[in-house]
C-alpha positions as CSV (number, residue, x, y, z in Angstrom):
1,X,0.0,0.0,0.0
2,X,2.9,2.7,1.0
3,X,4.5,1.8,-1.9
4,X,1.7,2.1,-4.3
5,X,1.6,5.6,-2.5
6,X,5.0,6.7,-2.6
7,X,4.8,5.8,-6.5
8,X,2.6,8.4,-6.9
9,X,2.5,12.3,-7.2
10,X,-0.1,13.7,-5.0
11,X,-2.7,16.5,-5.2
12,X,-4.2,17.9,-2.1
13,X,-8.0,18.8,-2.5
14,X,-9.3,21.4,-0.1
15,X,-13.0,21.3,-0.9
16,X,-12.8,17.3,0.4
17,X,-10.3,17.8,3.2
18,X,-11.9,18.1,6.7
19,X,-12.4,22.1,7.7
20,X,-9.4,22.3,10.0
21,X,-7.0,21.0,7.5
22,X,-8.2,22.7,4.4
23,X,-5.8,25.3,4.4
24,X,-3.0,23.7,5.6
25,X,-3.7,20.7,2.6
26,X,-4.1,23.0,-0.1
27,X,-1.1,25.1,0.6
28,X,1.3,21.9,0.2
29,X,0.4,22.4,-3.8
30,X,2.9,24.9,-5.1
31,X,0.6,27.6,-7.5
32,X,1.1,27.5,-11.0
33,X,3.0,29.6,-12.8
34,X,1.8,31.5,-16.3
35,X,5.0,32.2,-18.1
36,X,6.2,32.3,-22.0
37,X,8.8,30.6,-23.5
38,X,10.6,33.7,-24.9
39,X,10.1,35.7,-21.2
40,X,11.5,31.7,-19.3
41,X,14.4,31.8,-21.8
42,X,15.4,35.4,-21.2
43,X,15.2,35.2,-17.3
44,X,17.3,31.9,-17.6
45,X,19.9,33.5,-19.9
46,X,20.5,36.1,-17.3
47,X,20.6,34.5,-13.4
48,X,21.7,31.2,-14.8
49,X,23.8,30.8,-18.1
50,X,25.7,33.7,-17.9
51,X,27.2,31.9,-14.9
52,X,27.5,28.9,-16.2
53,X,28.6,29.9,-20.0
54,X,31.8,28.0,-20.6
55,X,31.7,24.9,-18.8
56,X,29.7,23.0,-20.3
57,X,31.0,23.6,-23.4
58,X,34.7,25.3,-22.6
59,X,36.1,21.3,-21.9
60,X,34.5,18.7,-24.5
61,X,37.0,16.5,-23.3
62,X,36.0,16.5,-19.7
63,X,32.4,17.1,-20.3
64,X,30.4,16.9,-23.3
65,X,32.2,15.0,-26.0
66,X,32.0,14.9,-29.5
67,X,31.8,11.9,-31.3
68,X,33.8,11.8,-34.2
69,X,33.5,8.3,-37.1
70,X,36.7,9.4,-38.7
71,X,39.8,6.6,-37.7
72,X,43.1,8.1,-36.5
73,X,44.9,5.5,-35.1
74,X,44.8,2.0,-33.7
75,X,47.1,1.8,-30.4
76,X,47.1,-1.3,-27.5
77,X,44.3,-1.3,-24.9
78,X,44.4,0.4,-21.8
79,X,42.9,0.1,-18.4
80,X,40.9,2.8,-18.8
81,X,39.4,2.4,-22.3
82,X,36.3,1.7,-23.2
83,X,35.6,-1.9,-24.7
84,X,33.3,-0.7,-27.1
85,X,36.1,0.8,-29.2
86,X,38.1,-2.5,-29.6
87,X,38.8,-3.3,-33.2
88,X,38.5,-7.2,-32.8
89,X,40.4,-8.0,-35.8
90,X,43.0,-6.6,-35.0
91,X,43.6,-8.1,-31.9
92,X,43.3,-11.7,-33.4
93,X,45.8,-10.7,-35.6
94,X,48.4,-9.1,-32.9
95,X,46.8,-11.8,-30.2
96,X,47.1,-8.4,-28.1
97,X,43.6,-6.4,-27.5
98,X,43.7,-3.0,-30.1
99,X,41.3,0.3,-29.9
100,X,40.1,2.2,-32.4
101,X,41.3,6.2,-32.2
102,X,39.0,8.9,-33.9
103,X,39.2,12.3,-35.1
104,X,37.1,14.0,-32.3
105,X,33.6,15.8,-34.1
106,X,33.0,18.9,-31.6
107,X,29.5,19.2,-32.9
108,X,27.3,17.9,-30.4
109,X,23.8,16.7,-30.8
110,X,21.7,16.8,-27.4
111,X,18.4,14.9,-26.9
112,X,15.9,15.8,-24.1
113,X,13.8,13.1,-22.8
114,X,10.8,15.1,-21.5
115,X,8.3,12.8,-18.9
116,X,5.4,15.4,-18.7
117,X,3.2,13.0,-16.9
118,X,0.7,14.0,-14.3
119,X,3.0,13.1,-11.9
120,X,5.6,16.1,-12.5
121,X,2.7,18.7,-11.2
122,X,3.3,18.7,-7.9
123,X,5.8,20.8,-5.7
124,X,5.3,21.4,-2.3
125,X,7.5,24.6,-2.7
126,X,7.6,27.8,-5.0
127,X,8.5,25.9,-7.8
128,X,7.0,22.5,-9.4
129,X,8.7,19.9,-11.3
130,X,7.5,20.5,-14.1
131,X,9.0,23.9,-14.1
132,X,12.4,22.4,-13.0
133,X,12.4,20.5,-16.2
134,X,11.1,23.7,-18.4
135,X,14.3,25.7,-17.1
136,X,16.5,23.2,-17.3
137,X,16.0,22.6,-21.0
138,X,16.2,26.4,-20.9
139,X,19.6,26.4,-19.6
140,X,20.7,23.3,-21.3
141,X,19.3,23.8,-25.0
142,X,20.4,27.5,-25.2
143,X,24.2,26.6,-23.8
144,X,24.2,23.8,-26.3
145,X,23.0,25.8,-29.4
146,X,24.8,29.2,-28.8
147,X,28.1,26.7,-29.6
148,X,26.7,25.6,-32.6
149,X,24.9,22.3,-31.8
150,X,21.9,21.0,-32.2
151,X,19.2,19.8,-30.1
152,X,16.0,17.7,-30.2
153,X,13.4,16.7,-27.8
154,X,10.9,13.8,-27.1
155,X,7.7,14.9,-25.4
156,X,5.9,12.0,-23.0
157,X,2.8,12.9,-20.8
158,X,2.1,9.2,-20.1
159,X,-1.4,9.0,-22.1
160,X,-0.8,7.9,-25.6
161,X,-0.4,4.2,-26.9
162,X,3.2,4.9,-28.0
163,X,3.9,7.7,-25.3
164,X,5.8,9.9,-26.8
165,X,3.5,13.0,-27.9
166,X,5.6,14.5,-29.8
167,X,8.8,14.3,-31.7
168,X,11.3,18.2,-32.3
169,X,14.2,16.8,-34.7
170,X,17.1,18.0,-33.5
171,X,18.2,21.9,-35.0
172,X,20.5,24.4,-34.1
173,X,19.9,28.0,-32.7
174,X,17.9,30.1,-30.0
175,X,14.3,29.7,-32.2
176,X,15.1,25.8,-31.5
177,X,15.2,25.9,-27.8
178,X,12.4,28.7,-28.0
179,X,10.0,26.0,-29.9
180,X,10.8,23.1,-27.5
181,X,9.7,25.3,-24.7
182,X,7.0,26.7,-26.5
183,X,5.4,23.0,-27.1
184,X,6.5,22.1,-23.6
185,X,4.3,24.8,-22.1
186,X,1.2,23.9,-24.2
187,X,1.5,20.6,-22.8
188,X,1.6,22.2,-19.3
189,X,-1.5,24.4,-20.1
190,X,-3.5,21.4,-21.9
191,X,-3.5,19.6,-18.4
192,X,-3.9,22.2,-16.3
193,X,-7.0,20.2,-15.4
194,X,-5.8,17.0,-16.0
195,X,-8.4,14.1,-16.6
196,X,-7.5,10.4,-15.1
197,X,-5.6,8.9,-17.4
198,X,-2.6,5.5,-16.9
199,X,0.5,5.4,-15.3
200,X,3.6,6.4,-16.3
201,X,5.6,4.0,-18.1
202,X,9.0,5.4,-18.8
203,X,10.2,2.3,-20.6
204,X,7.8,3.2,-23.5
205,X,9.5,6.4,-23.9
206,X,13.1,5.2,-23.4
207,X,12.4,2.7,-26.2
208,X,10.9,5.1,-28.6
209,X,14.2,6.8,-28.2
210,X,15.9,4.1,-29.4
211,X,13.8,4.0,-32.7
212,X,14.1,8.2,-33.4
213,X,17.5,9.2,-32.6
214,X,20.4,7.2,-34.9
215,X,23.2,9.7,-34.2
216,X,25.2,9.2,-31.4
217,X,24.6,11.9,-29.2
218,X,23.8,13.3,-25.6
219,X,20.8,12.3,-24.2
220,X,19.2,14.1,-20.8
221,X,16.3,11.7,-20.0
222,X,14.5,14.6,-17.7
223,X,11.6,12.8,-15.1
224,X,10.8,12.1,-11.7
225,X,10.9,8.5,-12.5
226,X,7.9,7.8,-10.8
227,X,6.6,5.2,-13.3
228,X,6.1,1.7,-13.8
229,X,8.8,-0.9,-12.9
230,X,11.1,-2.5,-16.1
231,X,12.2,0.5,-17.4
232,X,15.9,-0.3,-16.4
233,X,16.4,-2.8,-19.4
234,X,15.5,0.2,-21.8
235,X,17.7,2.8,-20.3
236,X,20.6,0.2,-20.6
237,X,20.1,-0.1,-24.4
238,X,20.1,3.3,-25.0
239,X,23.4,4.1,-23.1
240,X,24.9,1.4,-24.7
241,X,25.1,3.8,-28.4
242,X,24.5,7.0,-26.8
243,X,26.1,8.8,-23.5
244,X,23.3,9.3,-21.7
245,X,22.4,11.4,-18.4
246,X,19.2,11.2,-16.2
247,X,17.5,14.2,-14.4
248,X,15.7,13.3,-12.1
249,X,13.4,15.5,-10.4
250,X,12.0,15.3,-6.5
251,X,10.3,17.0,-4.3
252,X,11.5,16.9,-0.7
253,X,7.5,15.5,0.7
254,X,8.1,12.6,-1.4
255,X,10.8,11.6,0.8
256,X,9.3,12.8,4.1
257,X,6.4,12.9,5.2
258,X,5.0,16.1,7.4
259,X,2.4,16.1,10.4
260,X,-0.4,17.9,7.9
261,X,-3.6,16.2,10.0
262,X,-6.3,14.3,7.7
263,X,-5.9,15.2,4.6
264,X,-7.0,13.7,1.1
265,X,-4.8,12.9,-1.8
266,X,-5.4,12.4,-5.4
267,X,-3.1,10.4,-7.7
268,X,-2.5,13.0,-10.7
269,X,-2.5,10.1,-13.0
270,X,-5.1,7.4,-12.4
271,X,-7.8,10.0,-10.5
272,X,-7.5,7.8,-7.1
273,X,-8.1,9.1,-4.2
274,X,-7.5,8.1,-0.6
275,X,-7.6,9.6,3.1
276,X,-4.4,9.3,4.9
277,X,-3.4,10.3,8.8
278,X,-0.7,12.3,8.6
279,X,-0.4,13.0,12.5
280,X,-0.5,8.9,12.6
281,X,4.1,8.3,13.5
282,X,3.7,4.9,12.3
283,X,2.5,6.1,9.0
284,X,4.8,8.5,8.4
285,X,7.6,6.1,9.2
286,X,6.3,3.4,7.3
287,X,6.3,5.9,4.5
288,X,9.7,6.9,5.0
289,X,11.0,3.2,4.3
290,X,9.3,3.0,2.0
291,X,10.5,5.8,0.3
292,X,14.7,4.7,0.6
293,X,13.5,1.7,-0.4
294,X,12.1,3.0,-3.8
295,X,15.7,5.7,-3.6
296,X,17.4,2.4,-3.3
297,X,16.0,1.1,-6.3
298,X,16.3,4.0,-8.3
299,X,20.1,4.2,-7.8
300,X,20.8,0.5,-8.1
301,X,19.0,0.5,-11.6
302,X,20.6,4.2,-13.2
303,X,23.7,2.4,-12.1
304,X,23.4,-0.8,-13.4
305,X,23.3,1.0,-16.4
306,X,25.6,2.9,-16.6
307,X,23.9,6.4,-16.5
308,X,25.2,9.4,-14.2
309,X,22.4,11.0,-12.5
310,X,21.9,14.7,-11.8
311,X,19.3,15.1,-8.7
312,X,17.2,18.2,-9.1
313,X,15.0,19.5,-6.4
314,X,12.4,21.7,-6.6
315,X,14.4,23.8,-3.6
316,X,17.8,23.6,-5.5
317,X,18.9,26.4,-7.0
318,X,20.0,25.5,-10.7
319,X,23.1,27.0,-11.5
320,X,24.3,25.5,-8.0
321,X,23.1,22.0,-8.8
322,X,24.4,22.3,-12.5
323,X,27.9,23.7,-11.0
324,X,27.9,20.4,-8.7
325,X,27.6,18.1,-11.2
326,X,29.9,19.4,-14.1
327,X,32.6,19.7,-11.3
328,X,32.0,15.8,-10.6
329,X,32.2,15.1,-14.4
330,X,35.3,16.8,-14.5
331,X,36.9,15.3,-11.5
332,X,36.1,12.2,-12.5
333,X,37.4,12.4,-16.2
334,X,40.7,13.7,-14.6
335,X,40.9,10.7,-12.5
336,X,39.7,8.3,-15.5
337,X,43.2,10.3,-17.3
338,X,45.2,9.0,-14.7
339,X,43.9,5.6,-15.1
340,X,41.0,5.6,-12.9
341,X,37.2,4.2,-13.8
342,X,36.2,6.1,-16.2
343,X,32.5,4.1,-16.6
344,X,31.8,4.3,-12.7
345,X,28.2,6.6,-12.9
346,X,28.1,9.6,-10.4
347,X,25.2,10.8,-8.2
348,X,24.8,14.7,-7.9
């Protein structure tokens, strides 16, 4: 049962909530915010890229790579390659394992792997998760195209047959992240009143991915990854061609659970609704466990695939979560350098 709960993004309603909790209920639902794409992208440029101009972009060797098909050079395997660039024949022929060396291609294409479900609604603070995921493709898309790269985005809201909505190809410029917001914020409007629809199931959009994008490139798979389980076996697939890093966005009640009273909640996905005791302690512990033990999972499957993960709350300020992790990145790329492991996934 806590599990079922913890799997799902909730809605407090006030009108159904007893009298002395109404408030108190309603107030955990962060208000929503009416913005436009070209006013989002502006405000973003200025508290957030400006800071951050240069480092994603200043290192590709330390951050985002290129990925060049052009051979340079074959040379003996090292500890620290990776085994996907080992030219087999030729190490049956020297009976001593070869790699493959490439001209490095400094154009990057990016990918955003947008989970709109119902489930990114809530936020219990100023700011919802769904507006976490509109700025970072903000930051992200306009950092990637001002360098001459292109992105493209995947749009999921968890209520199609194939689940992905819609499909952006991938283009260059500042009218390219402006449209991928655009669309992203129609989406937002068109369930701003949200009718009960199925759960999320992320795997469906993971393996669409697999079908639309044949370049290698860099793929931000942006969710809360509150969805249904076997999506793990997709997400491995996809690294396997493409370097691929997951967002994922929280919200700090869906790790702990406050003393709110009696209050109702709604799943923002299936419509069900159910009255919980907050002021119960068992409860709220029982919900706690439940919640490391869906953490746990979560961890133990982004790493069994390889994937680094870049925690995003919707409390974190984004140029300070985005500074974390590109200074992990790097760090760990200078270690890989000295013969370190390069493939070991980071946590930010």
């Amino acid at each position: 049962m806590f599990t079922s709960l913890l799997k799902r993004s909730w809605r407090r309603a006030r009108d159904t909530a007893p009298p002395d909790h109404a408030t108190t209920a309603h107030a955990a639902v962060a208000p929503l915010r009416r913005v436009d794409p070209e006013s989002l992208l502006r405000r973003m440029e200025w508290t957030v890229i400006r800071r951050l101009d240069g480092l994603l972009q200043g290192d590709y060797r330390t951050l985002l790579r290129g990925f060049g098909l052009d051979l340079s050079d074959l040379r003996e395997y090292q500890a620290h390659d990776d085994v996907r660039y080992i030219d087999w024949n030729v190490t049956a022929r020297m009976e001593t394992p070869h790699v493959r060396e490439f001209h490095e291609d400094r154009e990057v294409f990016a990918w955003f792997l947008l989970d709109l479900s119902g489930s990114v609604d809530f936020g219990s603070e100023q700011v919802r998760k769904r507006e976490m995921s509109s700025e970072l493709v903000a930051v992200l898309g306009r950092m990637l195209t001002r360098h001459g790269n292109r992105v493209g985005a995947i749009l999921y809201n968890g209520k199609t047959e194939t689940g992905a909505d819609l499909v952006i190809p991938a283009r260059g410029g500042r009218r390219q992240v402006l449209h991928i917001l655009d669309r992203m914020l129609r989406m937002q409007a068109e369930q701003a009143a949200p009718e009960p629809g199925q759960e999320t199931d992320l795997g469906v959009l993971l393996a669409r991915a697999q079908h639309i994008i044949g370049r290698r490139s860099i793929i931000f798979v942006v969710s809360d990854f509150i969805s249904k389980p076997g999506w793990g076996r997709a997400l491995t697939l996809l690294a396997r061609k493409h370097e691929v890093v997951a967002v994922r966005l929280y919200d700090p009640l869906e790790v702990e659970l406050p003393d709110l009273g009696l209050v109702m909640m709604q799943d923002a996905e299936t419509g069900e609704q159910l009255f919980v005791d907050t002021h119960d302690g068992g409860f709220r512990r029982r919900f706690m466990q439940a919640a490391e033990l869906r953490e746990t999972e979560l961890r133990d499957g982004l790493a069994a695939a390889g994937v680094d993960c870049l925690e995003l709350a919707t409390d974190d300020q984004l140029g300070e979560a985005l500074l974390r992790f590109t200074g992990l990145r790097k760090r760990r790329s200078q270690l890989a350098a000295g013969g370190g492991n390069l493939r070991k996934p980071i946590v930010s």
